[in-house]
N, C-alpha and C positions, 0 to 999 in steps of 0.2 A: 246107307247110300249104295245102290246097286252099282256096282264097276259094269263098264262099256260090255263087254263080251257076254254079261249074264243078262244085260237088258234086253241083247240084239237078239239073243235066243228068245230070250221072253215073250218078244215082239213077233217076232220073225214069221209068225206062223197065220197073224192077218193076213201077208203077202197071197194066201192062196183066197180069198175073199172074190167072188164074182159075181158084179150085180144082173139083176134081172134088167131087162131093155125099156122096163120103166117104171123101175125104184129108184127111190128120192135118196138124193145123194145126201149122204151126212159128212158134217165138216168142222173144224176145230179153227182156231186162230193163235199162233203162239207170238204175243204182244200187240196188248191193244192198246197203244195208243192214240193217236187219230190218226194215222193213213189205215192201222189195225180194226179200227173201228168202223172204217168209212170202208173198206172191204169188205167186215161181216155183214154191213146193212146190206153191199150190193152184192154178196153171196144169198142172203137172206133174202131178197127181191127177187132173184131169178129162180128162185125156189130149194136151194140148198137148206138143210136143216143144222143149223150155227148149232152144234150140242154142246161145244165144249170151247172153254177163253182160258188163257193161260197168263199170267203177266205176274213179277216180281215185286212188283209196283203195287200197293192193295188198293190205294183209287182209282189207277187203272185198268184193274180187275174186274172191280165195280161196275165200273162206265161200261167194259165189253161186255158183263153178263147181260147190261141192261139192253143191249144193242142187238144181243145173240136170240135165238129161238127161247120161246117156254121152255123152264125145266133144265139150262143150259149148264153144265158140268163146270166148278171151278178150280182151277189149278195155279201153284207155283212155282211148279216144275215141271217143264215138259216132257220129260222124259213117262211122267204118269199120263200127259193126255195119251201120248204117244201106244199106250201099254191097249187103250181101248179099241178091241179088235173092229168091231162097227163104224169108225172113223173111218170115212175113204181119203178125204181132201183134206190139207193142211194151209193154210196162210202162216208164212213168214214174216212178221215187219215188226221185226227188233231192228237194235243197231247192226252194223256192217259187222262188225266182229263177231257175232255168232251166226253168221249165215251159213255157214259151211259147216259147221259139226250138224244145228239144226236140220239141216237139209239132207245131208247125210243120213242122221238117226231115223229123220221121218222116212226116208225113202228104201232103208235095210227094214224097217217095220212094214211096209208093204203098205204105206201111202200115198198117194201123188202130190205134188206142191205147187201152191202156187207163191214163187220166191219173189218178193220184194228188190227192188233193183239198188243197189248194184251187187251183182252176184256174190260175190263173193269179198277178201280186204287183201287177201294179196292172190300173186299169182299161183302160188303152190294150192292151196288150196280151190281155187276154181279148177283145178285141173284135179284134184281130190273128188268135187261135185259131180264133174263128167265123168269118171270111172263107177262111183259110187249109182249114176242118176242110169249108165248105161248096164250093168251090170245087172243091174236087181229088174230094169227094164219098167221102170216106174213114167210116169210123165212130168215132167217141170214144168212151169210157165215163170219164165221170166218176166219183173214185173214192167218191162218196155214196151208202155200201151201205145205209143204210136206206132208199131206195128199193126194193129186191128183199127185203125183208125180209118174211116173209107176216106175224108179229106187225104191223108198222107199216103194212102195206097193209090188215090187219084192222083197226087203231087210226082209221083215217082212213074208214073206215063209220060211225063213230059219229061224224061231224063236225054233221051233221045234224040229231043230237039237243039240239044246244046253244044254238041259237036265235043272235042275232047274238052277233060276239064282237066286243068291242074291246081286249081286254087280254089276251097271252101271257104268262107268265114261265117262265124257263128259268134250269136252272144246270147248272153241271159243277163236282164238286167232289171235292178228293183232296189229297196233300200231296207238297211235292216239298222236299228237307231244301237241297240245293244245285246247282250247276252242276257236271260231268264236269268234274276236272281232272284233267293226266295229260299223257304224252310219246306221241306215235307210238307203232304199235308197228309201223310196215312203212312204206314207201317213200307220198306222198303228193306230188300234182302238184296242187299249190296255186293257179296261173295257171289251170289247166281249171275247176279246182274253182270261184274267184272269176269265172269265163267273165263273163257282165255283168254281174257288180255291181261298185262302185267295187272299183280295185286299193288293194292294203294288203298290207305286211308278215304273214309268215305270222303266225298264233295261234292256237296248240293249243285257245285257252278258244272261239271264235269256231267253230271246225272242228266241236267235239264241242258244238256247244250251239247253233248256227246257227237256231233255231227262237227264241230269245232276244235276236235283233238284228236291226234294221228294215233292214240290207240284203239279207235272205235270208228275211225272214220277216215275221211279227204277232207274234209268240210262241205261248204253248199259249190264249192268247185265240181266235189266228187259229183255230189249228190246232185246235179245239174247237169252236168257234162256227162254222166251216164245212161240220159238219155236221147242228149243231142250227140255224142259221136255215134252211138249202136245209130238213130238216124243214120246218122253219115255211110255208115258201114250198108247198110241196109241198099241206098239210094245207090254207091258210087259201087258196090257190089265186091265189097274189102274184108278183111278176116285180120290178122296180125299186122301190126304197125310193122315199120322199121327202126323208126326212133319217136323220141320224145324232146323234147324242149318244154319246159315250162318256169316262167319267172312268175312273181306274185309282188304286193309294192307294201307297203308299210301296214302291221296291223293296224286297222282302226275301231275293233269292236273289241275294250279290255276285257284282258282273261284268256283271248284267243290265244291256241297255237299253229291256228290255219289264218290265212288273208282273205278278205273277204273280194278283195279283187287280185285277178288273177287271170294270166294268160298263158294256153299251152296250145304246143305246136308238135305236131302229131303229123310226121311222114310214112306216107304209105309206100308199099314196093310196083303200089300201081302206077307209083309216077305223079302223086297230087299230093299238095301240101292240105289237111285241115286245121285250121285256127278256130281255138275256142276263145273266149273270152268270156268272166264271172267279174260283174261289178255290180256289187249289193253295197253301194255308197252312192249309186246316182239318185236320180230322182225317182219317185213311185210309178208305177207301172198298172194299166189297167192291164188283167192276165194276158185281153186279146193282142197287145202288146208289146208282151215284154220279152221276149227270144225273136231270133230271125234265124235261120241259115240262108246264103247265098252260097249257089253255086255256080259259079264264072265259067263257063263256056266259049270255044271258040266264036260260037256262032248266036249264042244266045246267054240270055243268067235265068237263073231258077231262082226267088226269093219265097222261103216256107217259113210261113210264121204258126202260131200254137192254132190259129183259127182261120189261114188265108193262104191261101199262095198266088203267086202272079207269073207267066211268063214272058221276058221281053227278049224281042228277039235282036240281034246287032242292029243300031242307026247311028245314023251322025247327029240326029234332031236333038237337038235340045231340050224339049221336053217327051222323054222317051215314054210308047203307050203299052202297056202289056198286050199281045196276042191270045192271050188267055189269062182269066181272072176268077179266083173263086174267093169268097168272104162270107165265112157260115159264125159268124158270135154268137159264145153260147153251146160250140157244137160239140168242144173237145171234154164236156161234161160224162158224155157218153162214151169216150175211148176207153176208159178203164173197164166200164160193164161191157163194150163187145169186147176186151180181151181174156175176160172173165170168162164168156159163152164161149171163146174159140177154147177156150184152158179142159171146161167141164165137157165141149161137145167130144174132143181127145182122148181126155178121162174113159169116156164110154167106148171110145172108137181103138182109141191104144195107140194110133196117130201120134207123130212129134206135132207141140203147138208152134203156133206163130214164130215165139220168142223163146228158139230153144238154149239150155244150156252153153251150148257150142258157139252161139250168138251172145250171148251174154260173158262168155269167156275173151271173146275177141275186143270187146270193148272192156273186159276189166283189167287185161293186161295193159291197155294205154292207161286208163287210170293209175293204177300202181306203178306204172314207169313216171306219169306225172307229177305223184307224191313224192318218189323217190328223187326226180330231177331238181323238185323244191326245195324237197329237204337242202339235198347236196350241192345247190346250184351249178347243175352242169346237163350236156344234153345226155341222155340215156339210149343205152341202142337195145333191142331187142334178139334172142338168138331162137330159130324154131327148133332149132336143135337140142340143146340142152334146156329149152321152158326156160329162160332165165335173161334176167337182165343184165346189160354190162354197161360200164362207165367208158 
């Protein structure tokens, strides 16, 4: 097994790789399982050549060779896709827990990334990514495609209309009955798979549901609310919370160590409170749906949902009418692919994308102050000074 410093030399010397202004990008995928796989198809549609899948998992392997270009390269360690100097573009979407070594190693190898959200699992490390992502002068894409979304880029014109805000509320909301339980169904290298997080006996429940335990994840809290605060942050034009609040109510999906409902409250130093809210115990949700953000204005409310937004302006009427309405179902299929095209047009141009690093750090510092407030039940403050949380 090569140690870190002989690999990064190994690596290191792709970095000077400069394409021609119309060669076909080549691109690798490390973890395919379905958001992994649903990125190579739409790298592979905008014309990127998928050479190479990586996964720990060998029917998940499988599935992304099938998904990738002819002739596509298979691996179980990324540090080998990593090694192949041809590789320009990397796709992340493993768990949380290795987003920040991987992101790293791809980007000291002199590749660009496009990182699956949410950046990073704690805060040390997102600020690890940023040193690492500015340094070598790589490009990131953070995976927060409602940034490239022309609905949500039109929703935040009408920010304007609403006079001061001090109150958001937000939810996501759908039902989920239980946890994957089950056996293998192919060969699984569980020491890769735990890479830094505490070592532990294998478990099938922990493997298929890793999004539900605070060593690999926040749960579908994290996992949701990472891209409806970056929203927030985006729209109300905010970087670093000031605190955190977050309460959660009785597990109801056995096995968990996360709640599947969940509210956190997240003060900015702009002056506005945001309230998220995750309850995956109501009833089912068609997608156009299932999330809302309101923004409460003196003079108006912004409501942005996954496929609508509405604006109404102040009345006393009782049945209040929007002054502007849009409702595209069906449309938010396409925000992943134009964030994909804003990610690769960068690539070429050397340009920060949509959804950089530094945007992705702002929102994952509220995250891990919200895991942390859970854990500890208490509010959390944040210091810009020291990168660190306090009780």
């Amino acid at each position: 097994m090569l140690k870190r410093r002989s690999f990064l030399a190994a690596t290191a010397a792709s970095a000077s790789r400069v394409l021609g202004a119309n060669e076909r990008l080549r691109g690798g995928v490390i973890g395919s399982g379905g958001r992994g796989r649903l990125l190579t198809a739409e790298f592979k549609e905008i014309g990127v050549e998928m050479a190479a899948v990586c996964d720990v998992y060998k029917p998940n392997l499988e599935l992304g060779l099938k998904q990738a270009s002819t002739n596509a390269r298979g691996y179980d360690d990324y540090r080998r896709l990593l090694e192949d100097k041809s590789i320009d573009v990397v796709i992340i979407a493993t768990p949380d827990h290795w987003h920040a070594q991987m992101t790293i190693d791809a980007v000291e190898a002199g590749k660009d990334v496009y990182l699956e959200k949410p950046l990073a699992h704690t805060i040390e490390e997102g600020f690890r990514i940023i040193q690492a992502t500015r340094r070598t002068r790589r490009v990131v894409q953070v995976g927060t495609q409602r940034r490239s979304a022309e609905l949500f880029q039109q929703g935040r014109k009408l920010m304007g209309e609403l006079g001061e805000v001090r109150l958001v509320n937000s939810w996501w909301l759908n039902r989920q009955e239980t946890l994957r339980r089950g056996n293998l169904e192919g060969e699984l290298d569980w020491q890769k798979w735990l890479g830094p997080a505490p070592k532990r006996e294998f478990d099938p429940l922990r493997f298929f549901n890793w999004y539900y335990f605070y060593d690999y994840s926040g749960g579908l809290l994290v996992g949701q609310a990472a891209h409806i605060i970056d929203c927030i942050n985006w729209y109300m034009n905010s970087s670093f919370p000031l605190a955190v609040n977050c309460t959660g109510g009785r597990i109801n999906l056995d096995g968990a160590e996360i709640p599947e409902t969940a509210t956190m409250a997240v003060e900015y130093p702009e002056n506005y409170l945001a309230v998220f809210t995750l309850g995956y115990k109501a009833m089912r949700y068609h997608p156009h749906n299932d999330q809302l953000q309101q923004y409460h204005g003196a003079r108006g409310r912004l409501d942005l949902g996954r496929e609508h937004y509405a604006l109404y302006p102040q009345s006393n009427e009782i049945e209040m009418k929007p002054s502007v309405a849009e409702r595209r179902p069906g449309s938010f299929a396409g925000a992943t692919r134009a964030h994909i095209r804003n990610f690769l047009e960068c690539v070429k141009t050397r340009e920060d994308p949509t959804a950089t690093v530094e945007m992705g750090q702002w929102t994952n510092v509220a995250l891990c102050m919200a895991m942390e407030s859970l854990r500890k039940g208490r509010r959390i403050e944040y210091d810009p000074k020291t990168q660190r949380m306090r009780a």
